[in-house]
C-alpha positions as CSV (number, residue, x, y, z in Angstrom):
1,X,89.9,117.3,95.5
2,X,92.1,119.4,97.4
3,X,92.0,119.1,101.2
4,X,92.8,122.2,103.3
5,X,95.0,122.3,106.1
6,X,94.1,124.1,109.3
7,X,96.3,125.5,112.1
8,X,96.8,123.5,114.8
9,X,96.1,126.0,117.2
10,X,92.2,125.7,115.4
11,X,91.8,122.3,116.1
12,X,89.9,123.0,119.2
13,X,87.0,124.8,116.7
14,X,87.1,121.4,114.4
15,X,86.7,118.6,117.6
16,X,84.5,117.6,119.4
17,X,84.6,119.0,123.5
18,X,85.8,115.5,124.4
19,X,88.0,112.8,122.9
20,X,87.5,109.3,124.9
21,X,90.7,107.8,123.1
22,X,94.1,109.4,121.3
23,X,96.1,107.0,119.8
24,X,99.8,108.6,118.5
25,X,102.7,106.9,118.0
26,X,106.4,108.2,119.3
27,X,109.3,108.9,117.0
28,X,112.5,110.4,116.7
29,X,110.9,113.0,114.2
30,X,109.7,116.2,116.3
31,X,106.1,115.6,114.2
32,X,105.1,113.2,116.3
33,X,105.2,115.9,119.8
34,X,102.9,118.4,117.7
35,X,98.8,117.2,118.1
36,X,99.6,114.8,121.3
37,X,100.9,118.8,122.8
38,X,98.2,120.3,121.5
39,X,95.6,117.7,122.5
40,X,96.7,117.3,126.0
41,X,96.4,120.4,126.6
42,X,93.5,121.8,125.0
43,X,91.2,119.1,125.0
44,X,89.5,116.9,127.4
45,X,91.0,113.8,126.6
46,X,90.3,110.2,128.6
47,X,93.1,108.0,127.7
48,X,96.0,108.1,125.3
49,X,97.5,105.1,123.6
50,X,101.7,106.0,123.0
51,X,102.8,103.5,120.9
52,X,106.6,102.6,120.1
53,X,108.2,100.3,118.5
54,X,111.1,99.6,121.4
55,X,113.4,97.9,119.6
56,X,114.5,100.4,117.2
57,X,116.7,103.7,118.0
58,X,117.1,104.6,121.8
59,X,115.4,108.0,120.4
60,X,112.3,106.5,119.9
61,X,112.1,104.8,123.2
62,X,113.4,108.2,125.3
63,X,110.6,110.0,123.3
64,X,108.1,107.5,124.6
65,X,108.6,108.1,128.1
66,X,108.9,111.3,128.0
67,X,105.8,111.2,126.6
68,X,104.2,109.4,129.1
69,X,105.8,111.2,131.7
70,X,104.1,114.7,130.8
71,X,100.9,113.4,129.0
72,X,97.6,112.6,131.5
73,X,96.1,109.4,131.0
74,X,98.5,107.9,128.9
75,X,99.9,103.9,128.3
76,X,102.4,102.9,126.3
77,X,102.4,100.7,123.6
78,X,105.4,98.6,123.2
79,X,105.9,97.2,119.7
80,X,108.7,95.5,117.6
81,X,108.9,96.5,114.1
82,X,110.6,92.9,113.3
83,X,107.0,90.9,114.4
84,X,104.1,92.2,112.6
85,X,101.9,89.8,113.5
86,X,102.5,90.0,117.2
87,X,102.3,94.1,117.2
88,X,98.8,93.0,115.6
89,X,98.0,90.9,118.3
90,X,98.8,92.7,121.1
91,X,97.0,95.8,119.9
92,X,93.8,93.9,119.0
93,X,93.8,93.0,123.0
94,X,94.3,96.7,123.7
95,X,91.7,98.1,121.3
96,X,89.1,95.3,122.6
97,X,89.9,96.4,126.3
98,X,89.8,100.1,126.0
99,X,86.7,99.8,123.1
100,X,84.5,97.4,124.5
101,X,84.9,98.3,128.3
102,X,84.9,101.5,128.5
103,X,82.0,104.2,127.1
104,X,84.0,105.3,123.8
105,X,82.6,107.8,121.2
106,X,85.0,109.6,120.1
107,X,88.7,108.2,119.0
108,X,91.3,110.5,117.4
109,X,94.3,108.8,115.8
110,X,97.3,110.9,115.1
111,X,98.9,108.9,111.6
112,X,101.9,111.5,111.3
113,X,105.1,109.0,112.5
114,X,103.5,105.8,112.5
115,X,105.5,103.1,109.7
116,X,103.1,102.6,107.0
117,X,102.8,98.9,108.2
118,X,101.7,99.7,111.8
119,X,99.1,102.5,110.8
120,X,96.8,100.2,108.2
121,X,97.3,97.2,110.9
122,X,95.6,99.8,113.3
123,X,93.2,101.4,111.2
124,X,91.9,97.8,110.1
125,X,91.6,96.8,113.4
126,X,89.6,100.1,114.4
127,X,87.4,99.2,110.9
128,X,86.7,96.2,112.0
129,X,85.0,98.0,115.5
130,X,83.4,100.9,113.6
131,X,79.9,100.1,115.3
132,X,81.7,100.1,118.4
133,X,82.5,104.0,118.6
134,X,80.8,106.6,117.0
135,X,83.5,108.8,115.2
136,X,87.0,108.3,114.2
137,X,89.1,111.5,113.5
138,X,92.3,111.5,112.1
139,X,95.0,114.1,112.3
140,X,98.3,114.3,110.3
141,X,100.9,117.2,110.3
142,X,103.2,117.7,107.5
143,X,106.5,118.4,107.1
144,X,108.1,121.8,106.1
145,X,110.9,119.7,105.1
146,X,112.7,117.3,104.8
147,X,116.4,115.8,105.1
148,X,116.8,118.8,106.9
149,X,120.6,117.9,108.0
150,X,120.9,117.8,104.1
151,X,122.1,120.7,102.4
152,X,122.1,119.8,98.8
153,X,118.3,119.1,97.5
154,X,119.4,116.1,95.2
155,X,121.2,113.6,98.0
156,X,118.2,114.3,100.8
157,X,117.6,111.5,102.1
158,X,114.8,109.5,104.3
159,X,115.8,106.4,104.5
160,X,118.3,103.7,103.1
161,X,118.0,100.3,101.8
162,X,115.2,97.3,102.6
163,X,115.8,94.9,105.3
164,X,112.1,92.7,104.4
165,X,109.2,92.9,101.8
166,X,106.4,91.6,103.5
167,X,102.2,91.4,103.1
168,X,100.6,94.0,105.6
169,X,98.8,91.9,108.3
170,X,95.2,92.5,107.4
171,X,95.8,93.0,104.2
172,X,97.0,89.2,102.4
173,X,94.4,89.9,98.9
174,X,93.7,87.0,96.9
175,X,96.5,86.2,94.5
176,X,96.4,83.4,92.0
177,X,98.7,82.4,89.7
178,X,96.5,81.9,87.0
179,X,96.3,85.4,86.6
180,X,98.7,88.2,85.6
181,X,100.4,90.4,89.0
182,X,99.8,94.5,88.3
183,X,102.1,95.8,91.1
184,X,101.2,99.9,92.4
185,X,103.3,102.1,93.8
186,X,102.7,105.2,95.5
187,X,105.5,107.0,94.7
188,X,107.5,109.3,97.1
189,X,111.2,110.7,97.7
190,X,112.6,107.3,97.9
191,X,114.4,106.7,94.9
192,X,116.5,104.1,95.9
193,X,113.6,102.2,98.3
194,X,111.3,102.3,94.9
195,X,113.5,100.9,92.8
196,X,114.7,97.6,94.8
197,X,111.6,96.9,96.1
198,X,110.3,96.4,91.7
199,X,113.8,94.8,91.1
200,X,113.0,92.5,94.0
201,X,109.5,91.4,92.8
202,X,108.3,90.1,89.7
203,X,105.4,91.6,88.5
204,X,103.9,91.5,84.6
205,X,102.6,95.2,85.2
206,X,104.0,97.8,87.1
207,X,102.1,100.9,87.8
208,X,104.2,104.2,89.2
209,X,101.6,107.1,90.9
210,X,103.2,110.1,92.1
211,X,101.2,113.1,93.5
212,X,100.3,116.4,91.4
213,X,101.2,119.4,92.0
214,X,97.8,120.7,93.0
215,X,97.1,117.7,94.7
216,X,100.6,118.1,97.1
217,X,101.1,119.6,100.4
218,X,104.4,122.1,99.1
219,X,105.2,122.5,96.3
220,X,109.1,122.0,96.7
221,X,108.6,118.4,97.9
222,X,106.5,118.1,95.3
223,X,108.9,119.0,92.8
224,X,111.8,117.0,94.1
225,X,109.4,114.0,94.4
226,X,108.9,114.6,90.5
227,X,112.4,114.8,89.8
228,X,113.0,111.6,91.1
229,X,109.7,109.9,89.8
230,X,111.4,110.9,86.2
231,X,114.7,108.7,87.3
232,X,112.6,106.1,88.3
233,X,110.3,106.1,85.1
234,X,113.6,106.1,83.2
235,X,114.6,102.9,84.9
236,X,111.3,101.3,84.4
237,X,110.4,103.1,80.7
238,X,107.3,100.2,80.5
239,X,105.5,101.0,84.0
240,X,102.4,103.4,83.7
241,X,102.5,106.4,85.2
242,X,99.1,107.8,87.1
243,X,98.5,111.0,89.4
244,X,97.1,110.5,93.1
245,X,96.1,112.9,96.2
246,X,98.3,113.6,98.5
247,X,96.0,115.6,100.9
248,X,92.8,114.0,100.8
249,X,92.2,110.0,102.1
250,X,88.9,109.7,99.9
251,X,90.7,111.4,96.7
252,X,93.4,109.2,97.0
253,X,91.9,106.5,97.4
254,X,89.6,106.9,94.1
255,X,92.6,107.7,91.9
256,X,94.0,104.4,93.1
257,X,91.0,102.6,91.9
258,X,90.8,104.5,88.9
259,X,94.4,102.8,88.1
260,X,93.1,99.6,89.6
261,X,90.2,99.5,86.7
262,X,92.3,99.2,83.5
263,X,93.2,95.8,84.4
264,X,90.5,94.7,86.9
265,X,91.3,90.5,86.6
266,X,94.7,90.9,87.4
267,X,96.0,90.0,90.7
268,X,96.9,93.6,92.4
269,X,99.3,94.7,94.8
270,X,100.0,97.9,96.1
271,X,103.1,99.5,97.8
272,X,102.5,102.9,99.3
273,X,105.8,104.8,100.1
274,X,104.2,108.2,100.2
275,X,102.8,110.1,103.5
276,X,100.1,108.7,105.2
277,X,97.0,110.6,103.5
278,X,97.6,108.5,100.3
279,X,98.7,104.9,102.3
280,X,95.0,105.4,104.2
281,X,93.4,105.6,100.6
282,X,95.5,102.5,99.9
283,X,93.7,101.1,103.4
284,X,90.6,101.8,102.0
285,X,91.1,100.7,98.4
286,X,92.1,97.0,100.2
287,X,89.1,97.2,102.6
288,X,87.0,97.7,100.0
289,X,88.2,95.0,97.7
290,X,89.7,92.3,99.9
291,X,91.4,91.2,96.8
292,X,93.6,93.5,96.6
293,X,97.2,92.8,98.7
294,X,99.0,95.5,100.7
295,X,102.9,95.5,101.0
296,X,105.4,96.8,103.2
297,X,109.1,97.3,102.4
298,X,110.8,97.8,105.9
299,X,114.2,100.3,105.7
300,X,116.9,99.4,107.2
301,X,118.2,102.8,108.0
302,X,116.5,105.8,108.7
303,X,118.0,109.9,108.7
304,X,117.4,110.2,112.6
305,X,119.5,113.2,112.3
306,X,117.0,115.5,110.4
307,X,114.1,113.2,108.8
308,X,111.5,116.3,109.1
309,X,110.9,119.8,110.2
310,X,106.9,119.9,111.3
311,X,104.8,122.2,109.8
312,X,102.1,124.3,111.9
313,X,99.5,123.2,110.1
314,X,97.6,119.9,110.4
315,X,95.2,117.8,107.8
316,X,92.0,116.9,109.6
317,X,89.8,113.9,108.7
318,X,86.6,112.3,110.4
319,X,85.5,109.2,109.5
């Protein structure tokens, strides 16, 4: 199923005439300015959630303030990418405070520059108080490229090497060791991220998704995110290969099932290194099937420098 991107300057047409709570999360990458704009200026919004995690680059925590500085109705959200478990903590208290005392309907997350890690531990924890609000929309812009302080297509870069591989709080699955471990991995540009986080763990199955072309956001990303799928299949010539969505959270998270069927007793893990459409299908699969474990494999270094270029166009999904 291909999802359709609208403009963001449309979004106004696609919401409802009042938000009670915007969650987005600041970031070195300009993406993470584009809805949280747009929203604060177009639509009535009650309160705003900013959250950061403070004790990464001084980027991210200048972008915060700022952020608070021009947006109405706005807290930040301090968070340490190091603890996990405390980041799930402290946002359960916030969610319970803003949820269950004050009269929320409608809550619009914004999953562009969230980690992976930090947007399933939200989005479980807003699962878990779905009867509490009555829709949740999420928004996520895309990038019209990438590495952009790159010049040369095949040495773009994202991010370098793995500092931790660690479960995803809310996500643990069931794993027992008298069965066989089918590790999933969605796929992205991150050749070098992929490949240590396999060599790393020891699985008996290993299966490698990428996203189609018709099921991508542009093609040229898609193309180069082939071209390095290939390297990695060469590396790994026994892992099975399988196509997911890229643009649509229910899609994706079907295809991921699909892969998930073949071997349906074995313990399953999945890593998604791909945007965040496909890691929410992930979400969804492991909701679904508390079986199934979700992984994290934090970067050391990120390209601050020229990670993204946003797109004007946004992916719109209500839940």
């Amino acid at each position: 199923m291909k999802c359709n991107p609208i403009k963001i300057n449309e979004l106004k047409e696609n919401l409802p005439e009042r938000l009670d709570l915007v969650i987005c999360c600041a970031s070195f990458e300009k993406r993470c300015e584009s809805l949280i704009y747009y929203l604060n200026r177009e639509i009535n919004c009650s309160n705003f959630l900013i959250v950061y995690n403070s004790n990464e680059y001084k980027e991210i925590n200048d972008k915060a303030k700022f952020l608070n500085s021009i947006v109405l109705n706005s807290e930040l959200i301090e968070l340490d990418s190091d603890n996990p478990l405390s980041n799930a903590l402290i946002f359960k208290m916030i969610l319970n405070r803003v949820i269950y005392e004050k009269n929320i309907n409608n809550i619009f997350l914004d999953i562009t520059t969230f980690t992976h890690e930090s947007l399933l531990i939200i989005f479980k924890l807003l699962y878990e108080r779905k009867t509490s609000y009555t829709n949740l929309w999420l928004g996520y812009v895309g990038a019209k490229e990438y590495s952009t302080n790159v010049p040369n297509v095949d040495e773009k870069w994202l991010t370098s090497g793995i500092s931790s591989i660690r479960s995803i709080i809310g996500f643990p699955g069931v794993i027992s060791p008298a069965r066989k471990s089918h590790l999933i991995v969605l796929f992205g540009f991150e050749l070098e991220r992929a490949e240590l986080l396999i060599t790393d763990l020891q699985f008996d199955r290993i299966s490698l998704g990428f996203g189609d072309k018709e099921l991508s956001i542009r093609n040229e990303h898609q193309e180069l995110n082939h071209k390095r799928y290939l390297k990695l299949i060469e590396k790994f010539p026994n892992a099975e290969q399988f196509c997911f969505n890229l643009v649509d959270i229910e899609s994706a998270k079907k295809d991921i099932e699909n892969q998930i069927s073949k071997y349906p007793e074995d313990n399953i893990v999945i890593a998604p290194l791909n945007n965040k459409i496909s890691t929410l299908g992930a979400g969804l699969v492991a909701i679904n099937n508390p079986r199934i474990q979700l992984i994290y494999a934090k970067p050391i270094i990120y390209n601050i420098e020229g990670y993204s270029e946003a797109d004007n166009n946004t992916y719109l999904f209500s839940i």
